[in-house]
C-alpha positions in Angstrom: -6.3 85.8 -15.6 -9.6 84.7 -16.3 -10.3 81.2 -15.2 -11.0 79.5 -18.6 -8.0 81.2 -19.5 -6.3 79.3 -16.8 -8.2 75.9 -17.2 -6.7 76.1 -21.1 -3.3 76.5 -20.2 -2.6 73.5 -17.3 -4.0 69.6 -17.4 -2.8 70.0 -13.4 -5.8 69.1 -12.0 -4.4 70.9 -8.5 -3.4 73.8 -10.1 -7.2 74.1 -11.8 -9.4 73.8 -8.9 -6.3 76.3 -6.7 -7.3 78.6 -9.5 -11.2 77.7 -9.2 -11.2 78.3 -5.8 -9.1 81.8 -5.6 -11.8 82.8 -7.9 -14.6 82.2 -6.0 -13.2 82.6 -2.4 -11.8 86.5 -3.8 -15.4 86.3 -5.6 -17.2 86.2 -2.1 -14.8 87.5 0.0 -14.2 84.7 1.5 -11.2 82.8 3.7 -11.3 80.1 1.9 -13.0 77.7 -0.6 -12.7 74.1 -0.1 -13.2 71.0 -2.0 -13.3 67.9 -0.2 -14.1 64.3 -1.0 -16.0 62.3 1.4 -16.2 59.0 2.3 -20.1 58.2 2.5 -19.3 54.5 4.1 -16.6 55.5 6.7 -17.8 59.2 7.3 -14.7 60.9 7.1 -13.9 63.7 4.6 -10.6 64.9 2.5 -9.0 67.6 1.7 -7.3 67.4 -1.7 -7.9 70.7 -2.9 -8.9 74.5 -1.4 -7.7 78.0 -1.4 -7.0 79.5 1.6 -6.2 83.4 2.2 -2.7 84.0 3.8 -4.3 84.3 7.6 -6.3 81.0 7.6 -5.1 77.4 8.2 -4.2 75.3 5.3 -6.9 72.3 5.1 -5.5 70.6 2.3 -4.1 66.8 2.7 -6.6 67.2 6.1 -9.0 63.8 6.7 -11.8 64.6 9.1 -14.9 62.6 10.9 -18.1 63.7 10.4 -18.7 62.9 14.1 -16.2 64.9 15.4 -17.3 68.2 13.5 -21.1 67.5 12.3 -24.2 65.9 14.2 -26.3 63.2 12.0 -28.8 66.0 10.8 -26.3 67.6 8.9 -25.0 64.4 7.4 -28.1 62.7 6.5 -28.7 66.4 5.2 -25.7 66.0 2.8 -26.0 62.5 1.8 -29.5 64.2 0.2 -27.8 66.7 -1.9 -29.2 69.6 0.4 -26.7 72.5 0.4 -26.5 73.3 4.3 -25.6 77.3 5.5 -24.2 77.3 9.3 -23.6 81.0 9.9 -22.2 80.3 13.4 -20.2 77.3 14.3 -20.1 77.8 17.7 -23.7 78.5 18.5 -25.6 75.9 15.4 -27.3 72.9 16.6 -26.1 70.6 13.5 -22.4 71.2 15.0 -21.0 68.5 17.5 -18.2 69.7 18.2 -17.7 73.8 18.4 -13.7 73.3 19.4 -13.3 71.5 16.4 -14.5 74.4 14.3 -12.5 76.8 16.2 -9.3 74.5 16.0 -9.2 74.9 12.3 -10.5 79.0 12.6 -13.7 78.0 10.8 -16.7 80.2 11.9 -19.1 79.8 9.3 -19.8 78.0 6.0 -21.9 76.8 3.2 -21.6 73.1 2.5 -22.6 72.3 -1.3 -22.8 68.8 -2.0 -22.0 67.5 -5.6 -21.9 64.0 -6.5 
């Protein structure tokens, strides 16, 4: 069904951005599309919504630190509404931690800050 189609019908906020997400992640071929909610004081970030193909961890109800997955380039890069492209999370200078990339099967992504 077509998303506005799907938007219409539910006033489940959960079930709209599930069905945002499958659109875009099946869009782009991608594993998975993510919205998370961050915490700007305490630099940790949520998971309350995503869509996830079959084969990739589940992120949702997840709370991360920045620190343990993002060096203070990429954050301050955020924080300035810069959208930020790491094609490989194991070999990207604004990564601190590879293992924790590889812990939740994430190789790449595109962070898109909206406020």
């Amino acid at each position: 069904a077509d998303v506005s189609l799907i938007l219409a019908e539910t006033d489940d906020e959960a079930k709209m951005m599930q069905a945002v997400g499958e659109r875009i992640g099946t869009f782009l071929r991608l594993s998975s599309c993510i919205f998370n909610e961050i915490d700007w004081e305490q630099k940790i970030t949520t998971v309350p919504y995503g869509w996830f193909r079959e084969d990739v961890p589940n992120l949702v109800g997840g709370v991360y630190h920045h620190a343990d997955f993002v060096t203070d380039e990429f954050y301050q890069a955020t924080l300035a509404g810069e959208t930020v492209a790491v094609a490989d999370t194991q070999n990207d200078s604004r990564i601190s931690d590879p293992t924790a990339y590889t812990k939740i099967n994430l190789l790449s992504f595109v962070n898109v800050p909206y406020f």
